[in-house]
C-alpha positions in Angstrom: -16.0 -183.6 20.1 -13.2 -184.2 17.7 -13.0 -188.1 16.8 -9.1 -187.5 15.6 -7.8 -185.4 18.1 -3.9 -184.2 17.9 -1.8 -186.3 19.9 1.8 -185.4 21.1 4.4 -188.1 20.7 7.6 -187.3 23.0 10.6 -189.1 22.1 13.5 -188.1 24.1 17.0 -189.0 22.6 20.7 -189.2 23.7 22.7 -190.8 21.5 20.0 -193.2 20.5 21.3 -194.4 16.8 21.1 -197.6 16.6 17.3 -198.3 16.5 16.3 -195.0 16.1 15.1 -195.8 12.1 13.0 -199.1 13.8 11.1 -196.7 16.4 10.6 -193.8 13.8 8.9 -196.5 11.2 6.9 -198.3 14.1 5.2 -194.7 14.5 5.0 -193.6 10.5 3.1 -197.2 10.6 0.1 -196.0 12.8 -3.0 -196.4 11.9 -3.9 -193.1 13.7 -2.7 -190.4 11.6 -3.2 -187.1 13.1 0.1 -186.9 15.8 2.7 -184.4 15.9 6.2 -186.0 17.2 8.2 -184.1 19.7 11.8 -185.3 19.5 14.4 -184.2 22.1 17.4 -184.2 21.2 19.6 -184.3 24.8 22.6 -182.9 23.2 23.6 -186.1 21.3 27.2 -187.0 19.8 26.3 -189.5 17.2 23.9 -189.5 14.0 20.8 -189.4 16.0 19.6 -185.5 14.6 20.3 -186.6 11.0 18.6 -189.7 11.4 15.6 -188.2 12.4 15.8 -185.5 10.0 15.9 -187.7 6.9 12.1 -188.0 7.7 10.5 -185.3 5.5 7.0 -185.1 7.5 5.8 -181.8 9.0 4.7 -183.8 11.9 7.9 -184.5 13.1 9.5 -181.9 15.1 13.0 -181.3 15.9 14.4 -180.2 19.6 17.4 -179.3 21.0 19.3 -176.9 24.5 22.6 -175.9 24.6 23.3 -178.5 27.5 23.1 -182.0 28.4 20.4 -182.5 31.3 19.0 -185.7 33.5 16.6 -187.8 31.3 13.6 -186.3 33.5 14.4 -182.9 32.8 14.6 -183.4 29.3 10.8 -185.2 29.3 10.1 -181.8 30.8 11.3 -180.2 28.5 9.8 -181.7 25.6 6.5 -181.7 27.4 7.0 -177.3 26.9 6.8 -178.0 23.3 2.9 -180.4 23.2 0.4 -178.8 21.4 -2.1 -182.4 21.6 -4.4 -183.1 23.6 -3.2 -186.5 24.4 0.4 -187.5 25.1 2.3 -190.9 24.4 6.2 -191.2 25.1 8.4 -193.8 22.6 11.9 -194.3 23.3 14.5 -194.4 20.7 15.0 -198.2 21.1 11.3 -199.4 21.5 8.8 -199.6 19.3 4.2 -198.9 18.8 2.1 -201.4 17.6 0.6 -200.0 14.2 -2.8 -199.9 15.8 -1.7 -198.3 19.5 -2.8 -194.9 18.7 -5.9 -195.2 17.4 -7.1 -197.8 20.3 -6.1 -195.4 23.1 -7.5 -192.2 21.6 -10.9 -193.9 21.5 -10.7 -194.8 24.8 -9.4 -191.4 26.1 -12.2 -189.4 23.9 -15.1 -191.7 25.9 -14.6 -189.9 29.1 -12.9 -186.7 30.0 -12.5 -187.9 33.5 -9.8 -190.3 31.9 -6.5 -189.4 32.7 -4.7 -192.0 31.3 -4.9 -194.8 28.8 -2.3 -197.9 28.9 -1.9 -201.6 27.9 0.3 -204.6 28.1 3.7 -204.7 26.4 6.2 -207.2 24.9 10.0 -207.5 26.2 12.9 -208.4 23.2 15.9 -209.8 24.3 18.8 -207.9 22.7 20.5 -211.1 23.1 18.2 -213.8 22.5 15.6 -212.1 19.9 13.1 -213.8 21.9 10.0 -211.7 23.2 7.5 -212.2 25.7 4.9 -210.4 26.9 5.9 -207.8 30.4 2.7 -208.7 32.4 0.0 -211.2 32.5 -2.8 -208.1 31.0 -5.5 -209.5 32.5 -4.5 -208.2 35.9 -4.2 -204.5 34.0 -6.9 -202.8 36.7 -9.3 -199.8 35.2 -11.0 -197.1 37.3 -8.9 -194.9 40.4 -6.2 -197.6 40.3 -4.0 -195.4 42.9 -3.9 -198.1 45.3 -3.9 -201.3 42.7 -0.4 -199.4 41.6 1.3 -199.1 44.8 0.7 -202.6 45.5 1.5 -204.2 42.3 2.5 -201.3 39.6 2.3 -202.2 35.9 2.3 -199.4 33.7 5.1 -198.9 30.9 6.3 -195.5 29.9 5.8 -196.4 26.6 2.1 -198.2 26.8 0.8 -194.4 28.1 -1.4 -191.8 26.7 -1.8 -189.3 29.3 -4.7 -186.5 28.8 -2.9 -183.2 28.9 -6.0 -181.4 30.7 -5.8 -183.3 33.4 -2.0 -182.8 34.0 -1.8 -178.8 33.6 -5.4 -178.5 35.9 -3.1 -180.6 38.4 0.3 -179.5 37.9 1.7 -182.7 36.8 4.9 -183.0 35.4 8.2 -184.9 36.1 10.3 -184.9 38.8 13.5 -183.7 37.1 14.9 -185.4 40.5 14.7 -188.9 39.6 17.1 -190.6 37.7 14.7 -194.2 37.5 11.6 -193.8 39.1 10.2 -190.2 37.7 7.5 -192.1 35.8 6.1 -193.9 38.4 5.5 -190.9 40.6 4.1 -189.2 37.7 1.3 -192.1 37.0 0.9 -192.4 40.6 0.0 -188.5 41.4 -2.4 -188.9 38.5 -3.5 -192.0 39.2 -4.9 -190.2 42.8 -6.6 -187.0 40.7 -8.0 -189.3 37.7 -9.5 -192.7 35.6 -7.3 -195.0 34.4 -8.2 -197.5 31.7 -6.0 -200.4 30.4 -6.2 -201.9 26.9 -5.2 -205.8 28.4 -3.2 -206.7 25.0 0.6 -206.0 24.0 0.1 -202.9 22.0 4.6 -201.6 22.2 7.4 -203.1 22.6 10.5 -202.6 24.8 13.9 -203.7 23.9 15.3 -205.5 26.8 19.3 -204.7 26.6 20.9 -207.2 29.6 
C-alpha cells in the first residue's frame, strides 16, 4: 500500500476573491505534498479564475460550466473531475492547517474500512479577529458514529477526508437538493455504511462572516 496516496482537494468557488490567495497558500503550505486541487469555478464575476491561475503548479486544476448551479450541484460536479483516492473540501474563505493532510492520510491508509477522517476546527470572527475553537474535540466520537451524529453532529466540511472507495461502492454523493444541509446527509449516509475516525485537535479554519 502506497504511504503517499493522491488526494483530491475540491474547492468550489463563486465569486470568492477576497480570501481566495489566504486559502490557496494554507494548502501550498501542506506538509503532504502529493494532492491534486479541483477548483470549481461556479461561473464567477470577479477575479476569482485569475487568482487562482497565477498559481503555476500542475496540481492545481482549473474548472468551469456554461451555467451558474446550486452550491451542491457544483460539489457534484467537481467530484466528476477526482482522480485521489481520498477527498478533502476547502472553501475559498477558510483555510488547512500545514499539517492537516498528512495526519488524515495516515489515518485513512490504517484501515480501508475507514470512510472518513475529521478533526476539530477553529472559528475567526470577520469582525473581531478573534478565533476560538468550533467544538470541545474531545467529544469528536470514532468508530460507526451514525447515531453519535444525529444526536449531537460535529463534523465540518472542511475538517473531512472522505475515502472515495467507499462513496462510489455506495453511491454517495450530494444532494444537489439542498441548499444548507447537503453535507450533513452526505456524512450521515456514510456514517451508516462506514468507520469514522476524528483527529480531536483544530487542524482548519473557518471564517465566521456575521
Amino acid at each position: 500500500m502506497s504511504s503517499s496516496p493522491l488526494l483530491s482537494i475540491i474547492i468550489n468557488c463563486f465569486n470568492g476573491e477576497k480570501y481566495l490567495s489566504e486559502c490557496l497558500k494554507s494548502i501550498l503550505l501542506q506538509t503532504y505534498e502529493n494532492y491534486e486541487v479541483i477548483f470549481w469555478d461556479n461561473k464567477s464575476s470577479d477575479n476569482s479564475k485569475n487568482i487562482f491561475l497565477e498559481i503555476k503548479d500542475k496540481r492545481f486544476k482549473y474548472f468551469t460550466d456554461d451555467n451558474h448551479v446550486s452550491l451542491y450541484s457544483a460539489r457534484n460536479k467537481a467530484l466528476n473531475f477526482v482522480k485521489g483516492k481520498y477527498i478533502s473540501f476547502l472553501d475559498v474563505d477558510d483555510e488547512f492547517s500545514p499539517e492537516k493532510l498528512k495526519l488524515q492520510v495516515e489515518i485513512m491508509q490504517s484501515n480501508p474500512k475507514i470512510g472518513f477522517c475529521y478533526s476539530g476546527f477553529k472559528f475567526l470572527s470577520e469582525k473581531s479577529g478573534e478565533m476560538k475553537s468550533a467544538y470541545d474535540n474531545k467529544n469528536l466520537k470514532s468508530g460507526y458514529i451514525n447515531s453519535d451524529l444525529l444526536k449531537n453532529y460535529n463534523v465540518g466540511l472542511l475538517t473531512l477526508m472522505l475515502n472515495k472507495k467507499i462513496m462510489d461502492s455506495n453511491n454517495i454523493k450530494f444532494d444537489g437538493r439542498f441548499n444548507i444541509i447537503g453535507d450533513l446527509d452526505l456524512v450521515l449516509r456514510l456514517s451508516k455504511v462506514s468507520l469514522g475516525v476524528p483527529i480531536r485537535s483544530d487542524l482548519a479554519i473557518c471564517r465566521k462572516h456575521t
